[in-house]
N, C-alpha and C positions, 0 to 999 in steps of 0.2 A: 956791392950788394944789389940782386936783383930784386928784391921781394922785402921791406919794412911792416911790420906789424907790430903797434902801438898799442898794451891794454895790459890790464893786470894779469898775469898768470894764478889759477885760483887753486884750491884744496875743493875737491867735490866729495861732500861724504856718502858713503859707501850704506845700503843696508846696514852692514854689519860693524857700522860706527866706524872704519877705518877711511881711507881716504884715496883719490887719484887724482892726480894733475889732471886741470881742466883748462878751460876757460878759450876766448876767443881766440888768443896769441897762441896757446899751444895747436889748435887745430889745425888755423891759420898756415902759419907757420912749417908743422909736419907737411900739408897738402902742398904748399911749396916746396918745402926740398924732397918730396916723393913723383914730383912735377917737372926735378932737373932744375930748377933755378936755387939760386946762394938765396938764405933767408937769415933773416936778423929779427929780433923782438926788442923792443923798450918795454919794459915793466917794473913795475913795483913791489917786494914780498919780501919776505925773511930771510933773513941769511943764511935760516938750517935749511931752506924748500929745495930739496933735493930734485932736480931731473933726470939726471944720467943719463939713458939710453933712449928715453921717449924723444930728444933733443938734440941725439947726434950729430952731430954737423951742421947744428942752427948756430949760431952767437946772438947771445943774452946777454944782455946790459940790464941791469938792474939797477933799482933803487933802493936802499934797502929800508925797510918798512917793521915796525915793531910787531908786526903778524900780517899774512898771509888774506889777501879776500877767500872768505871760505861759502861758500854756496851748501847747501841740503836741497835736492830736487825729489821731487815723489810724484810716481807717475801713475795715471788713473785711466787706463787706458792709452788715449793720445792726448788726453789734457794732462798737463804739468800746472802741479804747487809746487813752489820756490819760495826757500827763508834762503837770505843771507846772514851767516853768522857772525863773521869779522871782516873789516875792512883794512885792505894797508894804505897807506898814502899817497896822496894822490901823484901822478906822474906831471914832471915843469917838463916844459917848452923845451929847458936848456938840457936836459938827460937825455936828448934825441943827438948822438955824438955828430960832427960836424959833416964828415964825410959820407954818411947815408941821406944827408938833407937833396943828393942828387940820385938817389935810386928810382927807378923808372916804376915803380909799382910801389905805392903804399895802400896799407890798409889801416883805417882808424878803427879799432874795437873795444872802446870803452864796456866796460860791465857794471859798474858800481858807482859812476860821475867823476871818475877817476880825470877825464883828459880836459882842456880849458878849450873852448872852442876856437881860441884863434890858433892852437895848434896848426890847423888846415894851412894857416898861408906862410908857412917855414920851410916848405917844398920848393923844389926843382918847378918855371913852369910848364917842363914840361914831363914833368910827373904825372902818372894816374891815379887818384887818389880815390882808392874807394871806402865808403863808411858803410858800418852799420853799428846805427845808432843808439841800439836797445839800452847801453848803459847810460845812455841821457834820458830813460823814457822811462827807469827805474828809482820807484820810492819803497821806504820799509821801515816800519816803526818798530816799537821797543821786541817784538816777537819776531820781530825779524821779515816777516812773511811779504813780500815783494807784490808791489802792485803798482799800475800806469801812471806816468805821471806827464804832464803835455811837455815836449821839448823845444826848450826857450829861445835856442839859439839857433832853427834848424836855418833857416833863411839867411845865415852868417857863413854857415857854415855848408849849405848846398849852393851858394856863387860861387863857391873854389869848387867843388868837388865835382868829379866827373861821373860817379856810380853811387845810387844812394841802393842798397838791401835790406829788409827787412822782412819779418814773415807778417800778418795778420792778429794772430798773437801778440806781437811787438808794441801796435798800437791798437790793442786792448779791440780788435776787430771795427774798429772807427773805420767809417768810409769816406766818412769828410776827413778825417790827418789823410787819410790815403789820396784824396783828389787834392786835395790842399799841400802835398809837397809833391804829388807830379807836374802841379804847375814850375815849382821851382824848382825842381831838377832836371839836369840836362839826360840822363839815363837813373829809370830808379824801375828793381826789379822786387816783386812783390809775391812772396813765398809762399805757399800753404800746402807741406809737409807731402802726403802721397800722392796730392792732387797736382805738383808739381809746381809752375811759375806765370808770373803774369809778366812781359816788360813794357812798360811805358817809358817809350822817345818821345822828348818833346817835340808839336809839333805832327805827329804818326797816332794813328790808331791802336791801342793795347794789341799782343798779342799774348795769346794764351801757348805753352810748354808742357807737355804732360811729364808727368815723373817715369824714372823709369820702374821698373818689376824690380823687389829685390825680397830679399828674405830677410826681414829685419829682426835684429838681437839689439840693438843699442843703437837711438837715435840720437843721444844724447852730440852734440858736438855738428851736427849736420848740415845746421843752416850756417856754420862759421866755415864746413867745408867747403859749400857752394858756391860762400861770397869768395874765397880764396880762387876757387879754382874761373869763377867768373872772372873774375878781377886780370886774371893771367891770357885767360882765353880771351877777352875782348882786347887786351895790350896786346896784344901776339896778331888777331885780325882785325881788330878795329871795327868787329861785326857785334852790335851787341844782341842781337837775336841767336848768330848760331852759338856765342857765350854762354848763351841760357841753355839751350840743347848740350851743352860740355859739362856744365856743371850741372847739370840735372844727371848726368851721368856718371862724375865723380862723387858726387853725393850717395846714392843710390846705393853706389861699391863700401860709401865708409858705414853706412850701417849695419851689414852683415859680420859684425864682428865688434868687441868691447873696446870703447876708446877709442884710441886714434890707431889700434893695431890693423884697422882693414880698411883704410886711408890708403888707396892704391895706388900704383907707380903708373908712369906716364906710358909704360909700356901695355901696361892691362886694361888704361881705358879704353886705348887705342883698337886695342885687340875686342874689345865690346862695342865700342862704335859701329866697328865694323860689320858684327856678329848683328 
């Protein structure tokens, strides 16, 4: 398995009260095997949560879970309300099967406090392990409606980790959490939507990424595209600047379209890089 990704698989409801496969792990996930590397998820959900064709040729290990994480997002321009509606169970250490514990890319994508933070050190070391944290940085009371909450463990869990992501959003636009874990990260890339990417190397001066041009229909899923294809781009050249220029660019192509259907192939990026 080239590509690991750890998180709930979710139900995202739809305007019109129906539903589509969301969540970290499926983005993640498709962006890898649209990328040319074997992908694998560990999650937790239902036993009826149907993927079929959004999934083909991923392997899914599941937990099985009395219901499904279900998210409702509502979008207000470029700001997002978020309720979560159900939660499944949370994923153990031990449902990560034995022989992916040596895959060369993992990605942690907790959504809902689903993973335990010493997950990080069950890796290969010479695994890349990238996280984004936003499901440790996620509270919601009885209505559901999702709001920041400071994350406990991040210092645990950024000594093992090689790439931390996140957007601005994520941590409620604090610019102390964001100075306060570029000290303890060894590479953490810092998101904000059309405006593109920040990265801070420890060590190195920030540098700023512009986004690219796109015609966006659906951002939903974008920042889970980017950390993927980041994640792949910096293991592949061990460059984490021009990783940020790749995945500013695979991101860019998955929003011109619903879901994870304009999550492009490794031959389209290329063919835009270029362009």
């Amino acid at each position: 398995m080239d590509f690991v990704v750890i998180g709930t698989l979710t139900k995202d409801i739809l305007p019109d009260g129906s539903y589509t496969l969301g969540g970290t792990a499926t983005y993640s996930a498709v962006t890898a095997r649209n990328l040319e590397l074997s992908a694998g998820i560990v999650t937790s959900a239902d036993a009826s949560l149907e993927y079929g064709a959004l999934l083909s040729g991923i392997e899914v290990v599941r937990r099985e879970s009395p219901v499904t994480t279900t998210f409702e997002n509502i979008y207000h321009g470029h700001e997002r309300q978020q309720f979560v509606r159900a939660v499944a169970c949370p994923i153990r250490n031990e449902d990560v099967p034995r022989e992916w514990l040596s895959a060369p890319i993992v990605h942690l994508g907790p959504l809902a406090q689903e993973l335990r933070p010493d997950i990080v050190h069950q890796f290969s070391p010479d695994a890349l392990i990238g996280v984004t944290p936003q499901g440790w940085m996620r509270c919601w009371g009885s209505d559901g409606l999702v709001t920041h909450c400071p994350w406990e463990h991040a210092r645990e869990v950024l000594a093992r980790a090689d790439a931390l992501i996140f957007s601005k959003e994520d941590v409620d636009f604090d610019s102390g959490a964001i100075h306060r874990y570029a000290q303890w990260a060894k590479v953490m890339v810092v998101t904000q939507n059309w405006l593109g990417c920040t990265v801070y190397v420890r060590g190195q001066r920030p540098r700023n990424f512009p986004a690219f041009r796109a015609r966006e229909v659906d951002p939903t899923g974008a920042g889970d595209v980017f950390a993927a294809a980041y994640l792949i781009r910096y293991k592949e050249t061990g460059d984490p600047f021009a990783a940020a220029h790749f995945a500013n660019c695979v991101a860019s192509m998955s929003v011109e379209g619903a879901g994870v259907t304009a999550i492009p192939s490794r031959t389209k990026v290329e063919r835009r890089l270029r362009s």
